[in-house]
C-alpha positions in Angstrom: 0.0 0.0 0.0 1.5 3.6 -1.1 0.2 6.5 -2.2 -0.5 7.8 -5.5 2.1 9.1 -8.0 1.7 12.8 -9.4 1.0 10.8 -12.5 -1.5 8.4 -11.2 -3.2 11.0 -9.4 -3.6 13.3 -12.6 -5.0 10.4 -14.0 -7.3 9.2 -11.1 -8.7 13.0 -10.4 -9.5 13.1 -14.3 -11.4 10.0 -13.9 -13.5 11.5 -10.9 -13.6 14.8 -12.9 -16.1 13.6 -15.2 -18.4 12.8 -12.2 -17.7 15.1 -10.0 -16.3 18.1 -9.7 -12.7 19.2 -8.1 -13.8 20.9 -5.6 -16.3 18.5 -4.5 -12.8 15.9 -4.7 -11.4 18.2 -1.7 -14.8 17.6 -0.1 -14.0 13.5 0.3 -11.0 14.2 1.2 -11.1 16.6 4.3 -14.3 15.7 5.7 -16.0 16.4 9.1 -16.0 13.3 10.8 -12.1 12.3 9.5 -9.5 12.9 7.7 -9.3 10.1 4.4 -7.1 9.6 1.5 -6.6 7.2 -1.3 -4.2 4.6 -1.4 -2.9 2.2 -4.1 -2.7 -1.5 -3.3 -2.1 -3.9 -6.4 -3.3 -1.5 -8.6 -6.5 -0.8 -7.1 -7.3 2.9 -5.7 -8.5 2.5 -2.1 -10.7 5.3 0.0 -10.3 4.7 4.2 -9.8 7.1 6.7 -6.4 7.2 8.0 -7.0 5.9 11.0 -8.1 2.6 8.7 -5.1 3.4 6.8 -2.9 3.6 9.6 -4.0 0.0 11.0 -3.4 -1.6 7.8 0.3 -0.4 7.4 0.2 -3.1 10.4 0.7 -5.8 7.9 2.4 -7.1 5.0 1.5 -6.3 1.4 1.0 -9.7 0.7 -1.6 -10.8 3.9 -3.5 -7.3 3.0 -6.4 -8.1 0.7 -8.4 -5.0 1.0 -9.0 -1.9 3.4 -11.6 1.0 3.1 -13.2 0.9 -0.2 -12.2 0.5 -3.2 -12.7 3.1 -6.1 -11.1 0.9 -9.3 -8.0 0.4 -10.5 -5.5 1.1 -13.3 -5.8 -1.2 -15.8 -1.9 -2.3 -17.3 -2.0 0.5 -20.1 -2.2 3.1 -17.5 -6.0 3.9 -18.1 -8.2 4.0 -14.6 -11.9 2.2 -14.1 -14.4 3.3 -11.7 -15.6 0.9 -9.9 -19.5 0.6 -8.6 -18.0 0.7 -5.2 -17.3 4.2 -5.3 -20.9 4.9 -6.5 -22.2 5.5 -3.1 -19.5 7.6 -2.4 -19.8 9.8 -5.5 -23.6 10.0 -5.8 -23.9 13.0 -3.2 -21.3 14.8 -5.0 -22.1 14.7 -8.6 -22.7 17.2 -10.8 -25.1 15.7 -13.5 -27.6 13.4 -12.9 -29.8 11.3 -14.5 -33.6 10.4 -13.4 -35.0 7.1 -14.4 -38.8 6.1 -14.1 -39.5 2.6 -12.5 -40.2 1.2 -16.2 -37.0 2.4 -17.5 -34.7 1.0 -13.9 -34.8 -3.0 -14.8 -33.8 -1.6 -18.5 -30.8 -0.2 -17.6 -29.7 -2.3 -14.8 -29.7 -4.9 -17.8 -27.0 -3.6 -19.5 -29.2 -1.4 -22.3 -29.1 2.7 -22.8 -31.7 5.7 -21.1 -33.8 6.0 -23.8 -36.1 9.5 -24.2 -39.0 7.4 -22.9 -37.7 6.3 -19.8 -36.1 9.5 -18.6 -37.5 11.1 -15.9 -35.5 14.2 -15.0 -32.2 15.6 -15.8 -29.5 18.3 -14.4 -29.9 21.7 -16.3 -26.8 22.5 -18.6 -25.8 18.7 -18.9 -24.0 18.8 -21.9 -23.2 15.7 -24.6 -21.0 13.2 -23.5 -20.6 14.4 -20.0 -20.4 11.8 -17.7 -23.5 11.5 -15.4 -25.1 9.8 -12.4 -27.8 7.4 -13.3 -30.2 7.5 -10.3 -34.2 6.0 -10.0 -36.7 8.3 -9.4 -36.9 7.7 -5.2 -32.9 9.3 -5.1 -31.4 5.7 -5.3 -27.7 5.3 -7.2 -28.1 3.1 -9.9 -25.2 3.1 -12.1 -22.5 5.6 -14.6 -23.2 7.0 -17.9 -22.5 9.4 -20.3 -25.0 11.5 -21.4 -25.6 11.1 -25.7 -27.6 14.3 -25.5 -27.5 17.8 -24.0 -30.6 19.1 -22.1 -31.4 20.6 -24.7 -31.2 17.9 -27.3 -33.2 16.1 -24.8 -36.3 18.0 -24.8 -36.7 18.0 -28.9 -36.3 13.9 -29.2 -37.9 11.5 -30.0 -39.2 8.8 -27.2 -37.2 5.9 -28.9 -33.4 7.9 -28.7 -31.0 7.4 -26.6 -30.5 9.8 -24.0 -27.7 8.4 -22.0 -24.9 6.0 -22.7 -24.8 2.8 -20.8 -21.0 2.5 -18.6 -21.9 0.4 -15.2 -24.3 -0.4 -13.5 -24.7 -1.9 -9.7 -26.5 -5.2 -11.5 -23.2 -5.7 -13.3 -21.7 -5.5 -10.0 -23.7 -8.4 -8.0 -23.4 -10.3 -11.2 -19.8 -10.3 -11.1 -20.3 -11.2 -7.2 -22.7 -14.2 -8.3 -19.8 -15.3 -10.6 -17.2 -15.3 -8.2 -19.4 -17.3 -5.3 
């Protein structure tokens, strides 16, 4: 477990960037009820408090499996993936979102795109191919996307386009669990 490089933190922040903004980074960093940082641990960015962080410097890189949570990890060509694991953790702090109506939640916890018809609300000034959010109607995190249409665009289309790209979803994540049990 080590911290970042300047590199792989340019990299990470860009990643969180597209979610969220910088200043909002700062805000899960130095929050009220601790102090928390990121750490890398075979390739995977890890979020704990450092008290957390602090404990598992007790033991050896090769007995530690995992502390805190874990935000993704850079894949061998340098590139970072979010993981759904941080969705809880970035949903408060996002700066688009996307609203989903019941009929349109099983839809894109399957894998498929927002379409117009199944949109239920969405963050004035989104712009195209901003990374948003996905949420359902009652405030619940359901997944990432990027946004194929600006607000905008989104009002004049037709009910059959797609409004938001598909990137991950928390369904992908408990089938991935399923998988591994």
């Amino acid at each position: 477990m080590r911290p970042l490089t300047a590199e792989e933190t340019k990299t990470f922040f860009e990643k969180l960037a597209k979610y969220i903004s910088p200043e909002n980074i700062k805000l899960l960093l130095d929050r009220p009820d601790a102090s928390y940082c990121f750490r890398l641990h075979k390739d995977r960015v890890f979020y704990a408090s450092e008290k957390i962080m602090l404990t598992a410097n007790n033991f050896a890189r090769k007995e530690l499996v995992s502390f805190g949570t874990c935000f993704g990890k850079f894949t061998k060509t340098g590139k970072f993936r979010l993981y759904m694991t941080a969705l809880d953790y970035l949903a408060p702090y996002a700066q688009f979102k996307v609203w989903v109506k019941p009929n349109g939640e099983q839809s894109f916890l399957y894998g498929n795109h927002v379409l117009k018809s199944h949109l239920g609300r969405i963050t004035d000034s989104t712009s195209k191919y901003q990374g948003v959010i996905v949420m359902s109607m009652s405030d619940v995190p359901l997944g990432f996307g990027v946004s194929a249409k600006s607000t905008q665009e989104c009002r004049r289309a037709d009910p059959s386009s797609i409004v938001t790209f598909h990137q991950a979803d928390v369904g992908e994540y408990l089938r991935t669990e399923e998988t591994l049990l």
